[in-house]
N, C-alpha and C positions, 0 to 999 in steps of 0.2 A: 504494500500500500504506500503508494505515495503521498507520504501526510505531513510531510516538515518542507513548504514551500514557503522559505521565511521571508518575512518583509523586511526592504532593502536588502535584501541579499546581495555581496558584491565579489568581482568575477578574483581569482587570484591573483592578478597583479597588483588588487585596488588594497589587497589584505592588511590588518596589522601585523608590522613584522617586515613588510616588504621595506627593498632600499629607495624605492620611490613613489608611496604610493599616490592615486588617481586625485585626490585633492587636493595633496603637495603640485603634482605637476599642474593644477587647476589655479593655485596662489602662484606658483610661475608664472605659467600665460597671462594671468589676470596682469600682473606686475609689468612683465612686457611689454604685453599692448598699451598697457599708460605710457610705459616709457616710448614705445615706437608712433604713438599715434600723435602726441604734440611735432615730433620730428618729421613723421611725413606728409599732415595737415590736412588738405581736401584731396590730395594723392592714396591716406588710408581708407576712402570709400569703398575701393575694390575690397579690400579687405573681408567685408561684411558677408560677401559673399559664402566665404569658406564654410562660416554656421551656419548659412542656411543647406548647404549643399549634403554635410552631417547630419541636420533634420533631415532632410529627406532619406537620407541611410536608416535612420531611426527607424523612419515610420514607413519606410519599407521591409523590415525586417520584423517589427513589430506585429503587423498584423496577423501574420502566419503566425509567428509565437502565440498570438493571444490564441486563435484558433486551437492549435494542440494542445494549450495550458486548459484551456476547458473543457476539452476532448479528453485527457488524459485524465483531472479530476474529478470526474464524472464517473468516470472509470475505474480510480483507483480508491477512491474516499469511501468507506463502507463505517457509516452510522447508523444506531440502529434505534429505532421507537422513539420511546419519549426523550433520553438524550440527546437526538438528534433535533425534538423540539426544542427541547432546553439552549442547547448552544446557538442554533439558527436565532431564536429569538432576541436571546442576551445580544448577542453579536448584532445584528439588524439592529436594535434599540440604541448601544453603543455606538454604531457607524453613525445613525441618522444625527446624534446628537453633534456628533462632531463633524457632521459635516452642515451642522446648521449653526454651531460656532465659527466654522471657517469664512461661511456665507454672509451671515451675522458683521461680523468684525468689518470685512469687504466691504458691507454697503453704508453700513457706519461712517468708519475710517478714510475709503475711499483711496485703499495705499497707490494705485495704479493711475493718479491725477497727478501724483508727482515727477512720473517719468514721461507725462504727455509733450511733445514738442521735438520730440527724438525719431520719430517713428521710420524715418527715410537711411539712419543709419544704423540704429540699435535692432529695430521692426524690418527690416526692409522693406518688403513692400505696406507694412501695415499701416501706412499713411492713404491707401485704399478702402479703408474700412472703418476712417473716419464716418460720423453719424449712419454707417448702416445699421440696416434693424433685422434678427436674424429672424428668419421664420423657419414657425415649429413645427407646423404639419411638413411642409417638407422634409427637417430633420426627421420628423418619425418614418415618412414614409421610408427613407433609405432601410427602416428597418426590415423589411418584404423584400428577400431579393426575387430579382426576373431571372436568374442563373446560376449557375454554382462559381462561375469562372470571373466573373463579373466583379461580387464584392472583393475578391484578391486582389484586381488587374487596379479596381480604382479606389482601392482603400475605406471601403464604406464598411467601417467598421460595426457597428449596428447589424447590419449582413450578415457580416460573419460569425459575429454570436448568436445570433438565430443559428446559421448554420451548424455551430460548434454544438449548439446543444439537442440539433437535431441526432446530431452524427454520433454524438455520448452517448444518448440515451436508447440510440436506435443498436450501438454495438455492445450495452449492457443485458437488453432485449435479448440480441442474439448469442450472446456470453450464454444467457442462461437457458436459453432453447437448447444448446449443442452440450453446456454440461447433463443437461437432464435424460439427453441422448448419449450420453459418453462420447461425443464430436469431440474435437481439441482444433477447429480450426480459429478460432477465437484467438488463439493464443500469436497467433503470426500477424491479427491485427491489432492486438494489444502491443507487442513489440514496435512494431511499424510506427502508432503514434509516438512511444515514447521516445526513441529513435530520433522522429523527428522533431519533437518536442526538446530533445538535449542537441541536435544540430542547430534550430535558431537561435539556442539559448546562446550555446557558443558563437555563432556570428556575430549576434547583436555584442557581446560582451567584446569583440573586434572591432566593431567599431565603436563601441564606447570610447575606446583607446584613443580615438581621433579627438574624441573632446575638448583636451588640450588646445588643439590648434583651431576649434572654431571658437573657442572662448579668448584666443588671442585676436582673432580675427575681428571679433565683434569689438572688443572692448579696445581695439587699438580705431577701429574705424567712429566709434561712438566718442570717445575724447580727443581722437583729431579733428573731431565736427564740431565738437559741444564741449569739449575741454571735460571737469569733475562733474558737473552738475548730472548726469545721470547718477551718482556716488549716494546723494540725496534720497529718491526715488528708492532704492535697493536696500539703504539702510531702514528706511519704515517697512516696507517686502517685508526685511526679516524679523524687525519688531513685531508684525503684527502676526505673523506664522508662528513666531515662537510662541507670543504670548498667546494664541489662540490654543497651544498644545495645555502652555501651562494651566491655564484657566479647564479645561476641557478633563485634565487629570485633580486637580486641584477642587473642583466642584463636583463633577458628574461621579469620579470612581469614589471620592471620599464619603458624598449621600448614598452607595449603592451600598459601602463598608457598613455606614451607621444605620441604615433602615433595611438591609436585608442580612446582613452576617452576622455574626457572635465577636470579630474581631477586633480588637481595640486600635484607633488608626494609628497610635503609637509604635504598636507591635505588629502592624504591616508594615511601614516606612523601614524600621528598624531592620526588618527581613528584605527590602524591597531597593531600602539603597542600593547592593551589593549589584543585583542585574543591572541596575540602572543608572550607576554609573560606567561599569561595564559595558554598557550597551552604546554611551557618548563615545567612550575609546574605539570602542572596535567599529562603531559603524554599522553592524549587525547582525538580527535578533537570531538570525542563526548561531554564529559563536556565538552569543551568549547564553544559548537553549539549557545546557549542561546546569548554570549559574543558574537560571529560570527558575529549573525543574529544583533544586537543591533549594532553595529559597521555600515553592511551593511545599516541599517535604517538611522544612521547619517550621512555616504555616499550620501544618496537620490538614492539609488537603491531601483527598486520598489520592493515589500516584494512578487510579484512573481517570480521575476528573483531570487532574494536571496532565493526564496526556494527551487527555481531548480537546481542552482547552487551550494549552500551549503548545502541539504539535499537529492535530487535527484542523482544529479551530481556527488556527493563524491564515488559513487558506481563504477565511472569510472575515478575517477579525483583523483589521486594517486600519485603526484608528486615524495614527499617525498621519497615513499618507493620504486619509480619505480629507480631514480638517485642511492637510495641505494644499490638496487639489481645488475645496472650494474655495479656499481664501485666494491660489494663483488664477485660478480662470476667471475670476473678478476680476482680478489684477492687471489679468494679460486684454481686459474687454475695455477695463477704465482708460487704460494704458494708449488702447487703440480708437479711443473715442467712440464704442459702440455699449448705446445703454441694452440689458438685459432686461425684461419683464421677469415677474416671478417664475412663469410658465417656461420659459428660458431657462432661468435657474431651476428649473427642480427638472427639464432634460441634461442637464450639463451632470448634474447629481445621480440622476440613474446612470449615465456613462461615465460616472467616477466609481459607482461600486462595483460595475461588473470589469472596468477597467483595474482595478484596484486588483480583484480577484484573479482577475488571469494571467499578470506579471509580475504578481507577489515575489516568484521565486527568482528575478533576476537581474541581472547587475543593475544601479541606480536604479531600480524598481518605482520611485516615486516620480521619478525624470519621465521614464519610459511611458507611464500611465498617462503624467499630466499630457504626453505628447499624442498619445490617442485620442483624448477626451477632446484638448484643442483643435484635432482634428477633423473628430465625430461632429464637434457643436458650430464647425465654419470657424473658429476663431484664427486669428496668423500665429503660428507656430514659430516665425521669426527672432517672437523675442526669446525662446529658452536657451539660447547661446548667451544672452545676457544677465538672464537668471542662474544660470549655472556658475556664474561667477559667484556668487554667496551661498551656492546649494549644499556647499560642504558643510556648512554652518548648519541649514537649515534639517539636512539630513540627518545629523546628528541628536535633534530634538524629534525628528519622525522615529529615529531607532528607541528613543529614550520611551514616546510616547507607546509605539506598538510592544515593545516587552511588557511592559504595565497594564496594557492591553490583555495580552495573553496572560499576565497575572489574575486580573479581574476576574477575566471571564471564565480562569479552572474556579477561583473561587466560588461564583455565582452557581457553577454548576453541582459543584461539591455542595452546595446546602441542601439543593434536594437528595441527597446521597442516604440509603436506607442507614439507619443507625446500625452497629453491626451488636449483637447483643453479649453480653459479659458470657464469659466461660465458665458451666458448669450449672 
């Protein structure tokens, strides 16, 4: 069973431990492009280009991932009854709130007014999409494809997860007709997706690698245009993301501790630092699973709640990156001069949690998402070469956010846990 699809998960070179890893080389380029982009002036425009031509590497390599990620856990997740209500629920109730904190803060705060005026170097074309108005029946219809070939060719991601869960549930279907016949041809289509579910993974994690030089590319073309003042803009970005994690662990998990556990918040924290500082260092909630689970055991959570919750669970339990996504795709809308209706927002929202779910397991995992979701809902994907210059930052409070996460959510499950009755 494939059930430890951690959030943020990141590819081996990005590791703790390595001699370079992917966010050091990210404070490099960042550095550079300031230095290079006053020296080559309105000559660093071309520049801009390089991140946008990495998004598109992204979000072509992305969509087949997402397909097999959902292909594959459909396939391999086997929960059973009422635990299976228990977690889905918890999980869904936790997602929605944090993603209506992320949303919340956005339309508040409004952090994406402060990079407006850039959009021709940072955006590139997203100086197109000043005052447009996205329309939602259209996005939905993408959801119906006319062909199986179609939503790949043109990225209509919606498509594809239709598709994905046809093609899950229709080879669980047939899993279970051939085992009941003693068939075993199941078994060459089960390999097949995972197969190719660990091929994308690996590609994309190849061109992640390239990040580096689109985030030089941007941030040398954006401060030989506009000098620091985008600097501004990015530092509210990640005020408001973090603070929307912290708020989000600080209210929502600490009333779920005092009105549905026995736990004293004292004697979580005390147990809960240890993952979750762990979690800031390393980056992610995978390493730190080990730390997770040992935490959960000093809790007195029984080590099958804690494994459904923090190694099953995590596949749906995505706090972190889900708060994330709705506070950036505000961002990247304000940014672009395109207002959203609520109805707008709450489609950008359904393509952040099944986006969320089906690239949980892979490098910059929260990068990857927001770049489908922007894609799904018409937004310009332009700017995450810009954003990815403080995504290190911000990443590391999505890791902090989603272990805590999966703390929660063994706990919440362990309460309904039958009492096991004294011996004898």
């Amino acid at each position: 069973m494939r059930s430890v699809a951690m959030t943020d998960h990141i590819a081996p070179a990005t590791r703790a431990g390595s001699r370079f890893p992917l966010y050091q080389q990210i404070i490099v380029a960042m550095l550079a492009g300031a230095v290079a982009g006053p020296l080559l002036g309105s000559a660093s425009g071309g520049f801009g280009e390089i991140g946008r031509l990495v998004i598109q590497l992204i979000k072509a390599a992305a969509t087949p991932l997402l397909f097999f990620a959902i292909v594959n856990a459909i396939l391999r997740t086997e929960v059973q009854g009422r635990a299976a209500i228990r977690l889905l629920g918890w999980a869904l109730l936790n997602a929605s709130i944090a993603l209506g904190i992320g949303l919340l803060l956005s339309n508040l705060i409004q952090p994406g007014r402060w990079l407006t005026g850039i959009g021709n170097s940072a955006g590139g074309s997203a100086a197109v999409y000043a005052d447009k108005k996205l329309d939602v029946l259209a996005t939905l219809k993408t959801f119906v494809p006319s062909s199986v070939v179609g939503p790949f060719a043109e990225n209509l991601v919606l498509s594809v997860i239709m598709l994905a869960v046809l093609a899950g549930f229709g080879l669980r279907r047939a899993r279970a007709e051939q085992q009941a016949s003693g068939a075993t041809a199941f078994r060459a289509a089960e390999d097949l997706v995972e197969t190719a579910l660990r091929m994308t993974e690996l590609a994309l994690g190849w061109i992640i690698r390239l990040i580096p030089f689109a985030v030089f590319g941007v941030v040398a073309s954006a401060v030989g245009e506009h000098g620091l003042a985008p600097a501004r803009g990015l530092l509210i970005y990640v005020a408001v993301g973090l603070g929307g994690m912290f708020l989000h662990v600080a209210v929502t998990y600490q009333a779920w501790l005092l009105l549905f556990t026995k736990i004293p918040l004292r004697r979580f924290w005390q147990e809960a630092k240890e993952p979750a500082f762990y979690a800031a260092g390393t980056n992610s909630s995978l390493a730190t699973l080990p730390v997770t689970l040992r935490a959960l055991d000093r809790l007195g959570v029984g080590r099958a709640s804690s494994t459904l919750g923090a190694c099953v669970g995590t596949n749906f339990n995505n706090d972190g990156i889900l708060l994330y996504e709705g506070m950036a795709v505000l961002f990247v809308a304000q940014a672009s001069g395109i207002e959203l209706s609520l109805g707008q927002q709450a489609v950008a929202a359904g393509a952040s949690m099944v986006a969320a779910m089906g690239v949980a397991g892979v490098p910059e995992a929260g990068f990857v998402s927001l770049a489908i979701v922007l894609g799904t809902v018409g937004l310009p994907v332009e700017w995450l070469p810009l954003l990815l210059t403080v995504d290190w930052i911000v990443a590391r409070g999505r890791s902090v956010a989603n272990v805590l996460s999966d703390m929660m959510l063994s706990i919440l499950i362990d309460r309904d846990r039958p009492a096991v009755p004294p011996p004898g």
